[in-house]
C-alpha positions in Angstrom: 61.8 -67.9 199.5 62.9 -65.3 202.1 65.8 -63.0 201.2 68.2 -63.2 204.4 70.9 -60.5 205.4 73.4 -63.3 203.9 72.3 -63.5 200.8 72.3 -59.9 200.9 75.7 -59.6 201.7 76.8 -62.4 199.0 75.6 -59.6 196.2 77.4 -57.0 197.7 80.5 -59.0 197.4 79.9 -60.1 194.5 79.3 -56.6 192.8 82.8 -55.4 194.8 84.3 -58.6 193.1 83.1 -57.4 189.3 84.1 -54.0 189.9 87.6 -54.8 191.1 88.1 -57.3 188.2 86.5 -55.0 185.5 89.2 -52.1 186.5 92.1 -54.6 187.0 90.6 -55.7 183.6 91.1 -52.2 182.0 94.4 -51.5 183.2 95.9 -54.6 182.2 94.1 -55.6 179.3 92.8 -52.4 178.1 89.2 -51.8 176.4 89.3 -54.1 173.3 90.3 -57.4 175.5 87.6 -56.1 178.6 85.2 -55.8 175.9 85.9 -59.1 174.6 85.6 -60.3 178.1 82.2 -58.7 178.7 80.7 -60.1 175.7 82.1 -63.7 176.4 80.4 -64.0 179.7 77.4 -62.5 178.7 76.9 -64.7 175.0 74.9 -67.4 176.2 75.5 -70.9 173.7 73.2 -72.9 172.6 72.0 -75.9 174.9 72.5 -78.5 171.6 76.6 -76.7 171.5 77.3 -77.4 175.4 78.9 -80.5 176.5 76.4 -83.6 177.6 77.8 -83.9 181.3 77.8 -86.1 183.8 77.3 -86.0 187.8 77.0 -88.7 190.3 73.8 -88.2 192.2 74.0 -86.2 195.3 73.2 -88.7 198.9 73.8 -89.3 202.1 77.4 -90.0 202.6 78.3 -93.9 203.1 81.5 -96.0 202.3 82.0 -97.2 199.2 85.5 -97.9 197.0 87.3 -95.9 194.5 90.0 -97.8 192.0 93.1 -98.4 193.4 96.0 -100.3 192.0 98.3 -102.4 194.3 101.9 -100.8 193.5 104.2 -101.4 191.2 101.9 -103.1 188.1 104.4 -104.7 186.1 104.5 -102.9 182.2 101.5 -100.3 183.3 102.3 -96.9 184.2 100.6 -96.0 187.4 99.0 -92.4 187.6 99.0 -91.2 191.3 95.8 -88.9 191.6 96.7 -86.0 193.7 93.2 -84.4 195.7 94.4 -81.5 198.4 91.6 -80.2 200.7 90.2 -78.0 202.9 87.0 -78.2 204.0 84.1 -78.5 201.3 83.6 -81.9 201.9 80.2 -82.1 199.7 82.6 -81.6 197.0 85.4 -83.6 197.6 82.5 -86.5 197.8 81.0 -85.9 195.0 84.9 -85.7 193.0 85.2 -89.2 194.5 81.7 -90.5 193.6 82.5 -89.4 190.3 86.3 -91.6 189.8 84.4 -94.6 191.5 81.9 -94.5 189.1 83.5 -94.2 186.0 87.0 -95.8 186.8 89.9 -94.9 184.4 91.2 -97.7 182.1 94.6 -97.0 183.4 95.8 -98.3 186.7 96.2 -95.4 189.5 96.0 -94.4 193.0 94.2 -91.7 194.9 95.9 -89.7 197.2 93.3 -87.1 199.2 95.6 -84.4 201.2 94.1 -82.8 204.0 94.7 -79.7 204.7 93.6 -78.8 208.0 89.5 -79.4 207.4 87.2 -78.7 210.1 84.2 -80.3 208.5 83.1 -84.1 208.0 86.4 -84.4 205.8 88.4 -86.7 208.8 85.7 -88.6 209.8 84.8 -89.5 206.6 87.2 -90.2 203.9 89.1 -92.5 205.7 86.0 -94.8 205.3 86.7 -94.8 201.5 87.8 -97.8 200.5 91.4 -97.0 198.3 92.1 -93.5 199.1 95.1 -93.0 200.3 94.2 -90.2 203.3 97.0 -87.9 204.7 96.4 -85.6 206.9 98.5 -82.5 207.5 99.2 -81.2 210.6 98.6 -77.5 209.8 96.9 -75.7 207.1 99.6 -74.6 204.7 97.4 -73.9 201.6 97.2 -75.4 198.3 101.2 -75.8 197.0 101.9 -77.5 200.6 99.4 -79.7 199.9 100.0 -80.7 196.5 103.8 -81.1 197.3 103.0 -83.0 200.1 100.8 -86.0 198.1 103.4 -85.4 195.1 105.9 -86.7 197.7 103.9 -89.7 198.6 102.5 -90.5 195.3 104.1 -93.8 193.6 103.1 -93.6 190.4 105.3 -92.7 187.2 102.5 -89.9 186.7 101.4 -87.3 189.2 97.8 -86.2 188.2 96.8 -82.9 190.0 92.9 -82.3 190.5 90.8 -80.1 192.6 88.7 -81.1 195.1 85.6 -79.2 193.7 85.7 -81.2 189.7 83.6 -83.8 188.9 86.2 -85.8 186.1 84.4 -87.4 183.3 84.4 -91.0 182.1 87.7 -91.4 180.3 89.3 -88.1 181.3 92.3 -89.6 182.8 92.8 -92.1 179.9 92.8 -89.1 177.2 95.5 -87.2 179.8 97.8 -90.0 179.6 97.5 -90.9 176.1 98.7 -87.4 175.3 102.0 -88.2 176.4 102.7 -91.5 174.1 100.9 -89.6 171.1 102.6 -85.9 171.6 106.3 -86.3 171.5 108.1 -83.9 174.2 104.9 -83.7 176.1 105.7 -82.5 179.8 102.6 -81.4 181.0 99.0 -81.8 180.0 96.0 -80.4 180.6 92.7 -80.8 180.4 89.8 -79.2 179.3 87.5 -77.4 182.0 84.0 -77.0 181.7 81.5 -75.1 183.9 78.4 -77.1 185.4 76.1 -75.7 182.8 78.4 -77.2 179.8 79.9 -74.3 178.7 83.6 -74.0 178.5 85.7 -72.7 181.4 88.8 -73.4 180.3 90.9 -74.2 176.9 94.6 -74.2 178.1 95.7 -70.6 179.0 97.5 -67.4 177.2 99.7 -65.5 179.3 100.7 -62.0 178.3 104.0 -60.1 178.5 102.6 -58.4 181.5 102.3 -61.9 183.4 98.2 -61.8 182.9 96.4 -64.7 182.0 93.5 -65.7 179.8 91.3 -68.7 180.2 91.4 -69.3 176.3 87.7 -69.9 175.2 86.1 -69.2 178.6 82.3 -69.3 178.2 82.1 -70.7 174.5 81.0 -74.3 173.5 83.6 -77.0 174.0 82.9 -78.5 170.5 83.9 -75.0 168.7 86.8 -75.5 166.4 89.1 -73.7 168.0 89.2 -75.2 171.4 88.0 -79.1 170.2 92.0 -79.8 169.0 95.4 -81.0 170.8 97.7 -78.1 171.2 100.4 -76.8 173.1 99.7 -74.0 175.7 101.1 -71.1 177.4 99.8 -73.3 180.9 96.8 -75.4 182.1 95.1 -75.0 185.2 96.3 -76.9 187.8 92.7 -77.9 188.4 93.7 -81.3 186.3 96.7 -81.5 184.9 99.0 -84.7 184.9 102.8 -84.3 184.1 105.6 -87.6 184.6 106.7 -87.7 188.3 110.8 -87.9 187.8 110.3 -84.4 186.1 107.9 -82.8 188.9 110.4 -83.9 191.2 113.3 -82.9 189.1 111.9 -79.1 189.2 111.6 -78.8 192.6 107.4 -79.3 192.8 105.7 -76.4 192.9 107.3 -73.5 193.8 106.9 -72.4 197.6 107.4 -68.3 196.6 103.8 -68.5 195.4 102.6 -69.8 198.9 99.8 -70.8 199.7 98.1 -70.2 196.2 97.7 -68.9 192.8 100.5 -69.0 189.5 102.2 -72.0 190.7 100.3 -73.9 187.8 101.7 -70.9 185.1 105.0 -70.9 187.0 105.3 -74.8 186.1 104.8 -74.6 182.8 107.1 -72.3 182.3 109.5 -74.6 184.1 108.7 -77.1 182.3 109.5 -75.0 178.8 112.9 -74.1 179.9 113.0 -77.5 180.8 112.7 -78.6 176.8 109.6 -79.7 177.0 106.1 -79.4 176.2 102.2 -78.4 177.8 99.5 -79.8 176.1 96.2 -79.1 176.1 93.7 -82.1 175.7 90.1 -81.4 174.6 89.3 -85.2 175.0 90.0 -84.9 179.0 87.0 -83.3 180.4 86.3 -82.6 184.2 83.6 -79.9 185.1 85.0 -77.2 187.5 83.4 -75.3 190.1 85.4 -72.3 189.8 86.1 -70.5 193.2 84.3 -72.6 195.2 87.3 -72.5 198.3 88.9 -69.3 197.3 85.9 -67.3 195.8 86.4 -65.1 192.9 86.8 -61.8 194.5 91.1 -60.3 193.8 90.6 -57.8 196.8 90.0 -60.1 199.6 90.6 -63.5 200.9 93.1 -66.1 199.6 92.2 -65.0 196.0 94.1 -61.6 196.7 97.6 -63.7 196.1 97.2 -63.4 192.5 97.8 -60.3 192.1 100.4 -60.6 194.5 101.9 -63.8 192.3 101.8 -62.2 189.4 104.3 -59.7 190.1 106.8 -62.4 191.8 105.8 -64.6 188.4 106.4 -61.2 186.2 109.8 -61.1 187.9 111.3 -64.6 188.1 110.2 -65.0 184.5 110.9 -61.5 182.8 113.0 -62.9 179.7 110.4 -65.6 178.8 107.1 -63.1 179.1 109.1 -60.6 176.8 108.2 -63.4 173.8 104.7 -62.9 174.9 101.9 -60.9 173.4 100.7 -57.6 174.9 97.8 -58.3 177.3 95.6 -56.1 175.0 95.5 -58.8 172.5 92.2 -61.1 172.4 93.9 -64.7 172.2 92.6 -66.3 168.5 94.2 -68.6 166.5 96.2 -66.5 164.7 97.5 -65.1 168.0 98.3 -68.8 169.7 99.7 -69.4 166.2 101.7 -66.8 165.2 105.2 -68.4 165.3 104.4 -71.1 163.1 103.6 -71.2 159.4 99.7 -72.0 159.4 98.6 -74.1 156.3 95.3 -74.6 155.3 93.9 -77.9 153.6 90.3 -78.4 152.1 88.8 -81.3 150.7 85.8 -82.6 149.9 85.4 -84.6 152.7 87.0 -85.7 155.7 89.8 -88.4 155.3 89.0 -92.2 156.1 92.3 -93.4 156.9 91.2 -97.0 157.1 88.6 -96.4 153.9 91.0 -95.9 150.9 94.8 -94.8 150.7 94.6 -91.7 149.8 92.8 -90.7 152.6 95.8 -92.3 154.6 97.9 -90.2 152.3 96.3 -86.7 153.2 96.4 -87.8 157.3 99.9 -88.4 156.8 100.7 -85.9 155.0 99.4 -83.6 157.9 101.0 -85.4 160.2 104.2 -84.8 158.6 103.2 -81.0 158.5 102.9 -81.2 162.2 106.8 -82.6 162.9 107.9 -79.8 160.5 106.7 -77.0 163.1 103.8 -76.2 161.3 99.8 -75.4 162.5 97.5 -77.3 159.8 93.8 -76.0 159.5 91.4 -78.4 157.8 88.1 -77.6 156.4 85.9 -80.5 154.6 84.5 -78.6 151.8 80.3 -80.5 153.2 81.6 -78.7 156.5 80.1 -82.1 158.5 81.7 -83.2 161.3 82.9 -87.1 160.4 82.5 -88.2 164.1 85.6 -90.4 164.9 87.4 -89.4 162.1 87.4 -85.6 162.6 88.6 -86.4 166.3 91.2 -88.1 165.3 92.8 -85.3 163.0 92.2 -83.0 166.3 93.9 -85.4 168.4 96.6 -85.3 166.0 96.9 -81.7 166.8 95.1 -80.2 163.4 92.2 -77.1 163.7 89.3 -78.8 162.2 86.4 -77.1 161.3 83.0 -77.9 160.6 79.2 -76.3 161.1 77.6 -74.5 162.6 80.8 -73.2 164.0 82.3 -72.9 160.3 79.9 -70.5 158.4 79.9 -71.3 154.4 83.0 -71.0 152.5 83.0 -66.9 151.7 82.1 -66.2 154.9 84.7 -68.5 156.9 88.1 -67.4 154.4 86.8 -63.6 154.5 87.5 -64.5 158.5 90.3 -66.6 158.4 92.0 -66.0 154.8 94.6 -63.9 156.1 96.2 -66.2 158.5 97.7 -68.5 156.3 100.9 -68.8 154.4 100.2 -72.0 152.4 96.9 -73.6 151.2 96.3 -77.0 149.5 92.9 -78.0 147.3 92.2 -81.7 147.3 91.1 -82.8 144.0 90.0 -80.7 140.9 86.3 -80.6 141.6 86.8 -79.1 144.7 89.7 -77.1 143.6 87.6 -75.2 140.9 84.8 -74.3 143.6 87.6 -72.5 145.7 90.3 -70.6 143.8 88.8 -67.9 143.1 87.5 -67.2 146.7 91.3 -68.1 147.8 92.4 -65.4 145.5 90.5 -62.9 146.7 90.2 -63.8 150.6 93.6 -65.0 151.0 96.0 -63.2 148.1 99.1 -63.7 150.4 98.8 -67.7 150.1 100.6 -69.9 148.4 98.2 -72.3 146.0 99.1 -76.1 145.6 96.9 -78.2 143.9 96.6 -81.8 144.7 95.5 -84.0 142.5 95.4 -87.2 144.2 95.6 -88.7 141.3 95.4 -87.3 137.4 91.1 -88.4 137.4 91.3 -87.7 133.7 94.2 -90.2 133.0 92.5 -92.9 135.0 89.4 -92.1 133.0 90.8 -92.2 129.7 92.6 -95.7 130.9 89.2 -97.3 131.8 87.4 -95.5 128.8 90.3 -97.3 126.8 89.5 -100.3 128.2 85.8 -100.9 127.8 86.1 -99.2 124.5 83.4 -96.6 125.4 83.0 -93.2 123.2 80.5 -91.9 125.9 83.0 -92.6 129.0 86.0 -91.2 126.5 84.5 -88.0 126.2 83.8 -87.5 129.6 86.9 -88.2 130.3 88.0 -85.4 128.0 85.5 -83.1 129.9 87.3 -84.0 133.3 91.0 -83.6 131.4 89.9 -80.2 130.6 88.8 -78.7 133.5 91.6 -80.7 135.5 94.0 -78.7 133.4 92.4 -75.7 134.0 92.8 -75.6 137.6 96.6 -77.0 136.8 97.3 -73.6 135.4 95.5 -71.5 137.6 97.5 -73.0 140.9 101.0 -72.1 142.1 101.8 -75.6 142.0 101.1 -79.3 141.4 101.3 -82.0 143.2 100.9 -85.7 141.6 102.1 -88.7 143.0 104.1 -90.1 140.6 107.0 -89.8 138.2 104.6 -91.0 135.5 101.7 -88.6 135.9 104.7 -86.0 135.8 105.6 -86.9 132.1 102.1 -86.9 131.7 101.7 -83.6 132.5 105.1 -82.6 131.3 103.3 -82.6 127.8 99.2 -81.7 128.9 100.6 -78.4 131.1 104.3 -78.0 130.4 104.1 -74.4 131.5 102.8 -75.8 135.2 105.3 -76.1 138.5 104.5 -80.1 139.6 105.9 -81.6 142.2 105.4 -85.1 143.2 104.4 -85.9 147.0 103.6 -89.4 146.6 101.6 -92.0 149.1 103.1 -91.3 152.7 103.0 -94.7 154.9 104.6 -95.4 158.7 106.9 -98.7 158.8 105.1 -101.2 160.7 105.9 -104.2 162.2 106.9 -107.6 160.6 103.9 -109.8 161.1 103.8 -113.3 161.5 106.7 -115.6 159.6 105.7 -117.6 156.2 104.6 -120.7 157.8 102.4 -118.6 159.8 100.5 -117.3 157.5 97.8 -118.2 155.1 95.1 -117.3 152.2 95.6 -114.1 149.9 94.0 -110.9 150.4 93.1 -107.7 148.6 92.1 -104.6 150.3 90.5 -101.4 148.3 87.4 -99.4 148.5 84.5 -100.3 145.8 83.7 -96.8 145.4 86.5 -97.0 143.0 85.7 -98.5 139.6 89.0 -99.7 139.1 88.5 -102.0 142.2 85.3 -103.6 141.4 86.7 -104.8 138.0 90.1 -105.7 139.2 88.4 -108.5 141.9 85.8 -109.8 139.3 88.3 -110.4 137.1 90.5 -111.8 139.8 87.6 -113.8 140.8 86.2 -115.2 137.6 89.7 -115.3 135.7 92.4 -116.3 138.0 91.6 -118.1 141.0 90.1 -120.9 139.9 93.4 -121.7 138.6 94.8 -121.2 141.9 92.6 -123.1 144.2 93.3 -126.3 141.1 96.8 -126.5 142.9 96.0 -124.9 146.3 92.4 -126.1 146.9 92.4 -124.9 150.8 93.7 -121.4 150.2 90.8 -118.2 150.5 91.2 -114.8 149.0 89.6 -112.1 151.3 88.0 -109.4 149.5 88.5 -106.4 151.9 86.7 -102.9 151.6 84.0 -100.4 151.9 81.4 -99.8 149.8 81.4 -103.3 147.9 79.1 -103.3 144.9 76.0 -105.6 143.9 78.8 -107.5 141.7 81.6 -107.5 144.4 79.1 -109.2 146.6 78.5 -111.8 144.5 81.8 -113.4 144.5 81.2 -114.9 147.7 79.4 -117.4 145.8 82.3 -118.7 144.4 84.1 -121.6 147.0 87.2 -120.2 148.6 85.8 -116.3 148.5 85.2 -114.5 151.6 83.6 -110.9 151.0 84.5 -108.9 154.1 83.0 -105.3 153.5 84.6 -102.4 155.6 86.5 -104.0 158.1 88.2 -101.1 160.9 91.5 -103.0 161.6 93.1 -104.3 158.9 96.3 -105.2 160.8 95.3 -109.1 161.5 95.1 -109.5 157.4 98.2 -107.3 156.9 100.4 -109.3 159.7 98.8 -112.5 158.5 97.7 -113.5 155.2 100.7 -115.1 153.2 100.2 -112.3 149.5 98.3 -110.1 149.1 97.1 -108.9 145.1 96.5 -105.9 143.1 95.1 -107.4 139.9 93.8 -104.0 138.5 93.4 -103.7 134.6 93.4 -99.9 134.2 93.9 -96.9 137.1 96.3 -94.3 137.6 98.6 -93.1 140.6 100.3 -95.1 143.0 98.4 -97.7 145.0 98.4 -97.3 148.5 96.9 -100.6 148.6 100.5 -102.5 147.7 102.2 -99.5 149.7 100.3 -100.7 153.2 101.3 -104.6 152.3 105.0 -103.8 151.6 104.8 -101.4 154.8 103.9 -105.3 157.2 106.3 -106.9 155.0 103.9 -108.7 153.1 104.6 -109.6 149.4 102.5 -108.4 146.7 101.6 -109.7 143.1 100.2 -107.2 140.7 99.6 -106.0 137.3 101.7 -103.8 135.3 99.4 -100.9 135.9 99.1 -101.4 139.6 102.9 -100.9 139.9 103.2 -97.5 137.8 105.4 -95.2 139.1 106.2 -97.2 142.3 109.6 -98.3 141.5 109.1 -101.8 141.8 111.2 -104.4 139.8 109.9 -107.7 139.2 111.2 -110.3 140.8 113.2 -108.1 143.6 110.2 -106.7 145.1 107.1 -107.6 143.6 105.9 -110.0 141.1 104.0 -108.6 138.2 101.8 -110.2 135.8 99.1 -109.1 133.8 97.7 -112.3 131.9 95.3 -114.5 134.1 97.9 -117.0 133.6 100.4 -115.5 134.4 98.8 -114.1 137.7 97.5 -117.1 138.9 101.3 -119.0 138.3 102.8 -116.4 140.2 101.1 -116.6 142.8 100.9 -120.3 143.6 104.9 -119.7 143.2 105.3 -117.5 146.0 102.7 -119.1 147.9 105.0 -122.1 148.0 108.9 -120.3 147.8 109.8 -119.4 151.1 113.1 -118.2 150.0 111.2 -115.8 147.2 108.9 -114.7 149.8 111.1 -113.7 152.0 113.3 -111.9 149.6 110.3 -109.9 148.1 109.3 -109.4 151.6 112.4 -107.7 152.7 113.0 -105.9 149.7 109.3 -104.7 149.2 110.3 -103.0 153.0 113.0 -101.3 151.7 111.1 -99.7 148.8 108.4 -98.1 151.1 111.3 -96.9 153.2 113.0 -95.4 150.5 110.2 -93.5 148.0 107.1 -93.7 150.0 108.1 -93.0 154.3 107.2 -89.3 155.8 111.1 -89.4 155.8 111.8 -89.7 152.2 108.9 -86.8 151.5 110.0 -84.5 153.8 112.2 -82.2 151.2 109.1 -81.7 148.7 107.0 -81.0 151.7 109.5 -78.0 152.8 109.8 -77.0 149.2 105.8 -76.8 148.8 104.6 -76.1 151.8 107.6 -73.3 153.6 109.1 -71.9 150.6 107.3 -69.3 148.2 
């Protein structure tokens, strides 16, 4: 291949471009951040760490259609997809290729502003079928032409994106979900990548000089630190979506920064002083083609208006950037987090909301973290990433980390030990692996223990009940070293008034507090007459589960199906034993494993049970029931600590008997039903809501 006078002259300017940048660099940043820089662009990740991306194939352009939505969709919230142009039509077809191809779940329209093109870009789109095609009379740069679709769009969201991004499939669904999941939300980003996978852009810092930092720039998209929900100082305006009543209601974009560059950081700050928020979304990925129009070079061109901008920026915004950090700061977590109170959590694994309850109780319990202003770190002691369910926790907003980005546990708390204020150990096993790292890695932290539940005391209980000498002195092993770890921790936490007493006398010189199960109200179900069949719900990893359903099974509903011969009990959870299995032999059982949504069974079987014979806590299981307003029969020991009265709302039994009468009763009582019902409500509302535990969580958690 020849090497022509052009391409010559492209590595010229490019050279000019690095120089200027590297000395801007060093007299804004100063060596430690340019050094940074240096090193970012020139560490090269893995190929198996860079995001799997896709691209529409590149042809000969002909007509096809992108989604459009006819206007106004009744209940739907329309997003009104904003494309200004000029010239570079190859890229404006292959951003348009790329939203026909993978259309968004949510309905929207595309709105392509032209802004003065000279290439195939008139002739052409207008053969798209759906694009909304404006053309402006004169050029008048990138704000005019975002204003100008903004003031045609009719959607309740305006979703800016450049012309040279290919979105991903699902990108604008994760954008818009941000705003029903993130309270406050005003704007939100999403998360640029370069063509090559690697990350171009995680939300941005901006420092008290009025500089900017594309937080994460050439590091995998999966690392830790840029893979969660957060709020940002700004996100590029190369996709960012914010409601259309509060665009408007700031004036658009502001016209000072004409034609381009820090009208996207001059929004969100507008937005902020506006009381709300900017969000970054990891989930909402669109490859960037960074500089394509404008080039890269601050001494020439179009792109010399940002250093122009940032002066009018550094002006209009003075009293805001003086709350920002110096621009010789490298932007880290402990930097982006440094006004709130960062708690760390570790446990063995990551949670399974829909597995087992206290799973459900640790996910709440970080979401309730969240509300209180805090930043929540989590770190599964296996360090595996638990697909789905470590999303989740990062869509919820918490830093989760896992390998190869986390290095083993010395390593990773000699890094990050300092940083946090609080930390919580799940379970004792765990617990006693940690301490003394925490001790020496993190002196400055609070310790808090959490139990989960006492696993001695529930150990003793079933040891009791089998009358077993081998299971009651392992149980004595477990007591010990759980009581070891009591009284080397700052504090306790237990999840119930009982296992309080208990260990008011095992470790009466320990601080316990008791956070118990944490549950969200949800919605009434279906009425009585509705709903039908019984149903139990627990994981069969736990022993107290697998005999509480045999016994169920062998002892008790035989004598229910004698008087209600058509009703079924549905045996619900994961992990379901040889011997769980089995009861589907008997008529009436149905055996449903794992099952994801649980909400059908919740909203429409008429009781559900918790016939367990031995245990200890609080079960979560009769906390999710009560939560749908369904009413629950259980044993003595399933209600401990839950402040429950029989008869008002529960019934408890504890003989097979007894159980099965009770019941067949409230199977039948509509009246008792729908007094235990509403009163069974009212309990979860009272002890076990995020509301009722937020004063133990601000005495634990923000208060040496």
């Amino acid at each position: 291949m020849s090497f022509s006078m052009a391409d010559a002259r492209f590595l010229l300017d490019r050279s000019v471009g690095l120089i200027r940048r590297g000395l801007l660099s060093l007299r804004t940043r100063g060596w430690d951040a340019s050094w940074q820089r240096v090193k970012a662009q020139l560490h090269r990740v893995a190929p198996e760490q860079r995001a799997a991306l896709y691209f529409p194939l590149d042809a000969a352009f002909a007509p096809f259609a992108v989604p459009c939505s006819e206007m106004p969709v009744a209940g739907i919230p329309v997003a009104s997809i904003v494309i200004p142009v000029f010239n570079q039509f190859e890229h404006t077809l292959r951003c348009l290729r790329a939203l026909a191809q993978h259309p968004p779940a949510a309905a929207c329209e595309i709105i392509v502003v032209d802004d003065g093109s000279s290439d195939a870009t008139s002739e052409s789109l207008p053969q798209i079928t759906g694009v909304r095609y404006h053309r402006r009379s004169a050029n008048g740069g990138f704000i005019a032409a975002c204003n100008d679709g903004a003031a045609q769009a009719r959607g309740d969201f305006l979703v800016f994106l450049n012309n040279d991004t290919v979105p991903q499939p699902g990108w604008l669904d994760a954008l818009l979900r941000t705003f029903e999941q993130h309270p406050r939300t005003g704007v939100v980003g999403a998360q640029l990548l370069y063509p090559d996978g690697r990350l171009q852009e995680a939300g941005g810092v901006v420092f008290a000089d009025g500089s900017a930092w594309n937080y994460g720039k050439f590091a995998s998209p999966d690392d830790p630190r840029y893979a969660y929900v957060r709020d940002a100082d700004y996100c590029s305006g190369a996709a960012i979506a914010i409601p259309s009543t509060l665009f408007r209601s700031l004036g658009g974009f502001d016209l000072r920064y004409a034609p381009a560059y820090y009208e996207d950081t001059d929004l969100a700050f507008a937005v902020r002083a506006a009381g709300h928020r900017v969000v970054y979304q990891p989930r909402a990925r669109v490859v960037h083609v960074e500089g394509v129009t404008a080039g890269n070079d601050t001494g020439s061109g179009v792109k010399a208006y940002q250093i122009r901008n940032q002066a009018i920026f550094r002006e209009k915004w003075s009293s805001a950037l003086a709350l920002q950090p110096a621009a010789g700061h490298v932007p880290t977590p402990l930097l982006l987090h440094a006004a709130q109170r960062q708690i760390l959590i570790i446990d063995a694994l990551t949670p399974q909301p829909d597995h087992d309850s206290g799973s459900l109780r640790l996910v709440n319990l970080m979401r309730l973290l969240r509300e209180e202003g805090a930043h929540v770190v989590f770190l599964p002691s296996n360090r595996r990433h638990a697909g789905g369910y470590t999303t989740a926790l990062q869509q919820l907003g918490v830093e989760v980390w896992y390998a190869p980005h986390a290095k083993r546990a010395p390593a990773w708390l000699r890094e990050h030990g300092a940083r946090f204020e609080t930390i919580m150990v799940c379970r004792h096993y765990v617990a006693s692996e940690f301490l003394d790292l925490l001790r020496r890695h993190a002196p400055q932290a609070k310790i808090a223990f959490d139990t989960v539940d006492l696993h001695y005391l529930r150990e003793m209980r079933g040891a009791e009940l089998v009358d077993d000498a081998a299971l009651k002195r392992a149980a004595l092993q477990t007591r010990a070293r759980e009581l070891a770890v009591i009284a080397r921790s700052d504090v306790t936490l237990v999840v119930s008034e009982t296992e309080r007493a208990v260990l008011s006398k095992d470790a009466s010189a320990a601080k316990v507090e008791v956070l118990s199960n944490l549950h969200q109200l949800a919605g009434s179900g279906q009425a009585f007459e509705q709903r039908q069949d019984l149903v139990f719900v627990g994981g069969f990893r736990h022993p107290p589960n697998v005999d509480a359903v045999c016994w169920f099974v062998d002892r008790v509903f035989p004598l229910i199906r004698a008087q209600l011969p058509e009703v079924k009990f549905h045996c619900i959870g994961h992990h379901a034993t040889s011997d769980v299995l089995a009861l589907a032999r008997h008529a009436g059982v149905i055996v449903h494993g794992h099952v994801a949504d649980i909400t059908p069974y919740m909203d429409g079987a008429r009781i559900a049970l918790a016939p367990l014979r031995y245990g200890a806590g609080v079960k979560g299981k009769i906390n999710m029931s009560m939560a749908h307003r369904q009413p629950v029969v259980a044993t003595s020991c399933a209600v401990e600590g839950m402040y429950l009265r029989d008869g008002h709302d529960v019934l408890v039994a504890d003989t097979a008997d007894a159980f099965g009468e009770a019941v067949v009763r409230l199977y039948r009582d509509e009246a008792l039903w729908q007094s235990l019902s509403c009163n069974g409500l009212e309990n979860v509302s009272r002890y076990f809501s995020l509301d009722a535990a937020r004063e133990v969580v601000q005495r634990v958690f923000f208060q040496r």
